[in-house]
Each structure stands twice: as structure tokens, then as C-alpha cells.
C-alpha positions as CSV (number, residue, x, y, z in Angstrom):
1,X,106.6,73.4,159.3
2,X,103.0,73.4,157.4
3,X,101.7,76.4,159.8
4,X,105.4,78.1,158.8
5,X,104.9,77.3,154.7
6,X,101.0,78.9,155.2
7,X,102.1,81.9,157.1
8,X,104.8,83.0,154.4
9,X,102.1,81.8,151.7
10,X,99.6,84.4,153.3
11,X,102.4,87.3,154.1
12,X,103.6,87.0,149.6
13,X,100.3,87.4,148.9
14,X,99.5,90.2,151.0
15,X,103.3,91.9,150.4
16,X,102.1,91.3,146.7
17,X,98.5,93.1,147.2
18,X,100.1,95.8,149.0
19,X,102.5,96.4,146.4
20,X,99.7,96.7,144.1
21,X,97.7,99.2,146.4
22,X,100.7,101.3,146.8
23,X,101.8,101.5,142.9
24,X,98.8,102.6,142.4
25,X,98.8,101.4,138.7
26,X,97.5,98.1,138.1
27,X,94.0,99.4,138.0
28,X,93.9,102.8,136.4
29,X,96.6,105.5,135.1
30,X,96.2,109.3,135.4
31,X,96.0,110.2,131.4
32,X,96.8,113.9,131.0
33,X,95.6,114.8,127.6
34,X,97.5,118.0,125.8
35,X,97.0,119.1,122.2
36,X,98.8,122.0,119.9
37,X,97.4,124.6,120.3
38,X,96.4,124.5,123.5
39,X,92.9,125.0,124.9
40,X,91.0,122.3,123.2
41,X,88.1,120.2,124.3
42,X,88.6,116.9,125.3
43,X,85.8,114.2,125.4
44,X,86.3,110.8,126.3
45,X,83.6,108.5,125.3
46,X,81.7,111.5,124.4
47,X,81.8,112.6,128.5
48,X,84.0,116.0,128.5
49,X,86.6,116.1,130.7
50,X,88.0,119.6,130.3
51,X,90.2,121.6,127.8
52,X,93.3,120.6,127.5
53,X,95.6,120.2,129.3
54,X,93.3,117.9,131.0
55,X,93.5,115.2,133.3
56,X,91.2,111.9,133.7
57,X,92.0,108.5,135.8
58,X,91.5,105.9,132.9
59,X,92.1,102.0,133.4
60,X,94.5,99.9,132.3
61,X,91.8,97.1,132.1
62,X,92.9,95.1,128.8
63,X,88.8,95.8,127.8
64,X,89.4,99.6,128.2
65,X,89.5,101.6,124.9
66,X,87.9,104.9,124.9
67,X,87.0,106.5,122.1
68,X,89.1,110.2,122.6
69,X,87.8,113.4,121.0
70,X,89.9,117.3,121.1
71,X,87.8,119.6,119.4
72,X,88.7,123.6,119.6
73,X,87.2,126.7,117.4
74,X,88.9,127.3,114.3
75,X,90.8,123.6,113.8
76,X,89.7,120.1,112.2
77,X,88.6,117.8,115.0
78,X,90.7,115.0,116.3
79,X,89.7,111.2,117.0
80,X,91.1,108.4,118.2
81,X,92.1,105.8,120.5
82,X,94.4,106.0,123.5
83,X,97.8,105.4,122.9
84,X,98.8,102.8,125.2
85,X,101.7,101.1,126.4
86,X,103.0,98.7,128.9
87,X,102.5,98.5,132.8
88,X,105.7,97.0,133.8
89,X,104.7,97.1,137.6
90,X,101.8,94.7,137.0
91,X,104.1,92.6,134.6
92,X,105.7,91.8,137.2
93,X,102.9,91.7,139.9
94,X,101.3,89.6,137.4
95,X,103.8,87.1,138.0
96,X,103.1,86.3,141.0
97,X,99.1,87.4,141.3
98,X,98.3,86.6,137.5
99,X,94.8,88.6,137.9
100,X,96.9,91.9,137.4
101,X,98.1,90.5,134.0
102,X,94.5,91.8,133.3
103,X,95.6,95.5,133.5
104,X,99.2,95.0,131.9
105,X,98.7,97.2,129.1
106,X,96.8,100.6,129.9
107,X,97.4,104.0,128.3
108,X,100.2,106.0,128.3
109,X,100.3,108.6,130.8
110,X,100.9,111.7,128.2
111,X,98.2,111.5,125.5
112,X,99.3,114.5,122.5
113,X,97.5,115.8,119.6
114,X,97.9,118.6,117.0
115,X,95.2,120.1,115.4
116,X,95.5,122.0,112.1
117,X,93.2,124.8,110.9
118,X,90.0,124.0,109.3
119,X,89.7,122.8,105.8
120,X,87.1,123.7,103.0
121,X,88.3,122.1,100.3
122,X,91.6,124.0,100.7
123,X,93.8,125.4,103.6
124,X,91.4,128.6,104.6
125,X,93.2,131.9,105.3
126,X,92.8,133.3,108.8
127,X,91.3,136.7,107.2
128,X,89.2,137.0,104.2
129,X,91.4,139.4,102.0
130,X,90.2,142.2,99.2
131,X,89.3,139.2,96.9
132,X,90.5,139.6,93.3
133,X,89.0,138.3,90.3
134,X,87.4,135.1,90.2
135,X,89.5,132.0,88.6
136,X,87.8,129.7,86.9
137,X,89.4,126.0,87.3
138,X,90.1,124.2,84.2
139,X,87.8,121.4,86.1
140,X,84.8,123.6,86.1
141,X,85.7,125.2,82.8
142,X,85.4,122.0,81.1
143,X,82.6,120.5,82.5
144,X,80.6,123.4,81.7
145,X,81.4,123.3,78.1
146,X,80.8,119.7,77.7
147,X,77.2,120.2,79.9
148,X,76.6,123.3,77.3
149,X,77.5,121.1,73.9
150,X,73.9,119.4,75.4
151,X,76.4,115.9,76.7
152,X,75.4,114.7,79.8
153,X,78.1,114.3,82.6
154,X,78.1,111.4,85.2
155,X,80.5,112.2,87.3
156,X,82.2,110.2,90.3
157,X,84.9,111.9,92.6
158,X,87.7,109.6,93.6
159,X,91.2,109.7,95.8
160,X,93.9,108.7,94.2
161,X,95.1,105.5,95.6
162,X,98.7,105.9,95.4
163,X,98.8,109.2,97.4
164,X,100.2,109.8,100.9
165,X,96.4,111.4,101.7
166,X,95.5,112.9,104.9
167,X,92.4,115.0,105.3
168,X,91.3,114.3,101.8
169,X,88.8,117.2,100.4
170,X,86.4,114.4,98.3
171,X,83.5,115.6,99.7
172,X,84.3,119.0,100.2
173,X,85.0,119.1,95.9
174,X,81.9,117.0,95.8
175,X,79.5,119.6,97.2
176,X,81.3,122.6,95.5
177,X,80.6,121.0,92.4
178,X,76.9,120.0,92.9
179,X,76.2,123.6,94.1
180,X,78.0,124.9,90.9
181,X,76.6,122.4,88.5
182,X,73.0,120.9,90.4
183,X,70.6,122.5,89.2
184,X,71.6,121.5,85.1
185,X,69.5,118.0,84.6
186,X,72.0,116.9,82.1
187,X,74.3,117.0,85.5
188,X,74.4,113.9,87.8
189,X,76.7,112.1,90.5
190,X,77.7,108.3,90.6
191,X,77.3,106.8,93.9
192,X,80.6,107.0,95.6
193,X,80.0,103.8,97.9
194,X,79.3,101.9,95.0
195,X,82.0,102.9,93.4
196,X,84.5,101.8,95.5
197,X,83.2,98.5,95.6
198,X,83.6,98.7,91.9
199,X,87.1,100.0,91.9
200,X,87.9,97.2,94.2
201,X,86.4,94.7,92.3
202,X,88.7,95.2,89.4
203,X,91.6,96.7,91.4
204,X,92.1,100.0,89.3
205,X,94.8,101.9,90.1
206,X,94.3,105.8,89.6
207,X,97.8,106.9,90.2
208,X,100.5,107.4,87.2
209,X,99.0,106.3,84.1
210,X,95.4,105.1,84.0
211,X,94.6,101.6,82.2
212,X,92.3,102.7,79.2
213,X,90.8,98.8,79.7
214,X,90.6,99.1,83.3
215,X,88.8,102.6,82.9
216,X,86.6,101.5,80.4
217,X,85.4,98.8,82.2
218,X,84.8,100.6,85.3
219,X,82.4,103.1,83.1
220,X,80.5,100.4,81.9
221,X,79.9,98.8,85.4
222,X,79.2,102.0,87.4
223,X,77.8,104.0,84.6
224,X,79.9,107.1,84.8
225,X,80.7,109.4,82.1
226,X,83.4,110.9,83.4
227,X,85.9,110.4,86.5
228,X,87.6,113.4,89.1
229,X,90.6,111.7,90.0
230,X,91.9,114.0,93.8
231,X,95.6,113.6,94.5
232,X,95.7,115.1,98.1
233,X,99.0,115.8,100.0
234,X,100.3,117.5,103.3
235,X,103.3,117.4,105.0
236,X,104.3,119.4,107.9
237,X,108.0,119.8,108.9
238,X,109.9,122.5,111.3
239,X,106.8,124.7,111.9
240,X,106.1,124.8,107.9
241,X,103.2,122.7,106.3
242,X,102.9,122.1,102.7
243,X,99.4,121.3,101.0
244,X,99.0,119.6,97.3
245,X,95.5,119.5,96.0
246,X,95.7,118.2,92.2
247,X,92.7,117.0,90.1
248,X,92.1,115.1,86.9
249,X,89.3,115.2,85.1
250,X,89.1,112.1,83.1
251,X,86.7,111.3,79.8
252,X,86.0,107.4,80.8
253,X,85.1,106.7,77.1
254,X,88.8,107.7,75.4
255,X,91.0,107.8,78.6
256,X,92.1,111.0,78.6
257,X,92.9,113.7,81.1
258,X,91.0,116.9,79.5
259,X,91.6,118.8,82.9
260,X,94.0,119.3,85.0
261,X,93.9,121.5,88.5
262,X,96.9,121.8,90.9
263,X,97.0,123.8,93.8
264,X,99.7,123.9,95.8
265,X,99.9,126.1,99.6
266,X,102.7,126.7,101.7
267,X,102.2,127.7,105.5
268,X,104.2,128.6,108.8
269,X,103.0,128.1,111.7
270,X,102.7,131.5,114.3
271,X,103.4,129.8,118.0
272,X,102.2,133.2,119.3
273,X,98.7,133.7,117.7
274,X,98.3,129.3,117.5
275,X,97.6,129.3,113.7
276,X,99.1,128.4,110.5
277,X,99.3,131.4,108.3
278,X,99.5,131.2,104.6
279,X,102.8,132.2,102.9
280,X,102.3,131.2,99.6
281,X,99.7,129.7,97.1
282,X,99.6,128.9,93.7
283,X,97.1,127.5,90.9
284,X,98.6,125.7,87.6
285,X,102.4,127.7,88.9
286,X,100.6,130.7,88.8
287,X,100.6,132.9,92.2
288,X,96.6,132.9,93.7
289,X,94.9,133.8,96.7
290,X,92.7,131.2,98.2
291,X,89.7,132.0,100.4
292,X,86.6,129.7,101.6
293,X,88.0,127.1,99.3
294,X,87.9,129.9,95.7
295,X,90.5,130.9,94.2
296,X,91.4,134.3,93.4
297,X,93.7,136.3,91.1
298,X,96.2,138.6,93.4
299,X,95.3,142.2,92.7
């Protein structure tokens, strides 16, 4: 009876280890990675693998989380983590040979991205277009009148916090503006990082209505003069994606907004060329043309 209980102890375990050989899935799953459009490079842990779609064996170990890269000409990069999900094979291996409960939740087998044109500040147009006049934004406009009234400018660029943001151009508007405004010494940025700490320390909220006590407060602890508030919004839906871009320049001192920028895009997406393509754009409601993140009259 003891030999009988030892032989059917021996025969579960190796039915249960065969099982486990034959699923193939307790240890690894084959991930294939596909993106829209296609045709983009995918690196996992910074080791390509191929342009998708691509293929890699990737464990299911519980320790396993690769960082995963798609990167293709033209388009924002994309980063991430696998998306995973549960092994119900070695769930219920696991049950009986609890080691597998080590590989219970492993990546899905279909890994997707989509990967939007490349940003400068702005949705870029595929083609640079007979450019009209330049526009000056009522940003720029004002911060060169109060730079050439001999007032010095302290500026810090902020997201707004109560925005759906997604790709926010911060530093983008940043650079644009140091390159425009750099070289005048009565010019000058307030570190962002410190700023957020401040922001956080006294919880200000930059959307709707700003708190003139809360603002004032936050200039005397960071040291800025003035404050770039960046609302930025997409939203894609049906093959059409819709860009917001609004920004409010702020005097810290009195509270108010003494500029105000919106731009808003509109573009369909063209399945057989893989692009978005811009159908509409406007600046303060007025019809624009946008290129390398400048804004343009429409001749």
C-alpha cells in the first residue's frame, strides 16, 4: 500500500511536470510586439529585437519587467513596460507544483503601440509650405515690451495641473523662448525643478482662476517675476486627433493674465501614407499655418 501511495505520488508529479513542459508557458511567452504605423524599432532592455512586427520569447518570471522601447523616423518615441496578464495554465499548475506560481503572471502575448508624428512645440506639418508672414504671439509680444520698458522678466514655464496633458511642449516653449529672448541680460529662467517643489509645497492650483495669495506667495519663494501657465490637450478619436496648446502669461506681482495664446490643430490620419495630416489650425480663432513649431499667416 506505501510502495502504491509513492508510485502515484511520483507519476502526479511527473504528469504535473509534463504538463508544464508541454504548455510551454510557465517559463516564458512568445511576446509579438506591433505598433501603428508599422515598421518601428523595437528594443527591449535597450537589446533590439527587430521592427515591428516583431517577435521575442520573454518570461513570465514574476521579477521580469523589461523596459520596452518602438522608435521609427518621423514619430515621438514610445516607452514602457510590458503589459501583462495572467497565466491561467500555471495557476493551476501552481496548485499542485507551487514553484510555477513563480511565473503566474507574465506578459501578454500581443504587445500594441501607436506612435504619433513628432512634436516641436506643436503638431509639425509633413511638408514645409510657402510660409506666410510671421505672427507674433501675444506671449512674445508682451514680454518683449516689458523687457524693452528696461523691467526685468523672471520667468518659469509651468503645466497646468488641471489639464488632461499628454506630450506636454514645456520644454519645447522653454527653449523657443530662451533662443528668442537669451541673449537680453534683463531676461532669466526660474529653475523648473525647484519650482515644483514650491508649487507642491503650497499646493497651487493653476487651472481656472489663480489665487492672487497663493501666486504671490509662490513669487516671493521662487523669485519669479512672471509665470507661463501651458494648458496642453490631445485627443484622438475615429482616425481624427485634436491638439490644444493654450498659454497664460501671468504678472506674479498683481495676478493678472496680460497674455493669452491658444492654438488649436485638427488632424486626420492617412492609413495609406502612415501619417496624421493637418486639416485645420488656428491661433486666437484666427485660421494659421503652423510649421517647425512658428506660426504663420495663410497667404
Amino acid at each position: 500500500m506505501i510502495h502504491a501511495l509513492g508510485r502515484l505520488s511520483r507519476l502526479l508529479i511527473a504528469g504535473l511536470l509534463t504538463i508544464a513542459l508541454l504548455t510551454g508557458c510557465v517559463s516564458a511567452t512568445n511576446v509579438t510586439f506591433e505598433s501603428n504605423p508599422p515598421g518601428a524599432a523595437v528594443y527591449v532592455d535597450g537589446r533590439p529585437i527587430g521592427e515591428t512586427p516583431a517577435t521575442e520569447r520573454i518570461s513570465n518570471g514574476i521579477w521580469s519587467d523589461p523596459a520596452i522601447r518602438m522608435e521609427l523616423d518621423g514619430h515621438e518615441p514610445e516607452s514602457g513596460s510590458l503589459d501583462k496578464e495572467l497565466k491561467v495554465a500555471n495557476l493551476i499548475i501552481g496548485i499542485f507544483f507551487w514553484p510555477a506560481l513563480l511565473w503566474v503572471y507574465g506578459p501578454d502575448a500581443e504587445q500594441y503601440a501607436r506612435l504619433y508624428p513628432t512634436a516641436a512645440g506643436t503638431e509639425v506639418e509633413r511638408a514645409r509650405p510657402d510660409a506666410g508672414e510671421l505672427v507674433p504671439t501675444q506671449v512674445s509680444t508682451s514680454l518683449s515690451r516689458i523687457l524693452g520698458s528696461g523691467t526685468s522678466v523672471r520667468l518659469t514655464v509651468v503645466e497646468d495641473a488641471g489639464a488632461e496633458t499628454s506630450g506636454s511642449p514645456v520644454d519645447a516653449i522653454g527653449a523657443a523662448l530662451l533662443e528668442e529672448f537669451g541673449d537680453d541680460p534683463l531676461f532669466s529662467f526660474v529653475d523648473r525643478d525647484a519650482t515644483r517643489e514650491i508649487l507642491d509645497e503650497i499646493e497651487f492650483q493653476q487651472s481656472g482662476l489663480v489665487d492672487r495669495s497663493q501666486l504671490s506667495e509662490y513669487g516671493r519663494m521662487s523669485g519669479a517675476t512672471h509665470l507661463l501657465v501651458v494648458t496642453y490637450e490631445r485627443s484622438e478619436n475615429d482616425g481624427v486627433l485634436t491638439v490644444s496648446d493654450r498659454r497664460r502669461l501671468l504678472q506674479i506681482e498683481t495676478g493678472n493674465v496680460i497674455a493669452t495664446d491658444v492654438i488649436q490643430i485638427t488632424l486626420l490620419w492617412n492609413a495609406s501614407s502612415g501619417v496624421y495630416e493637418v486639416v485645420s489650425s488656428t491661433y486666437n480663432n484666427r485660421p494659421v499655418r503652423i510649421v517647425d513649431g512658428r506660426i504663420y499667416t495663410i497667404e
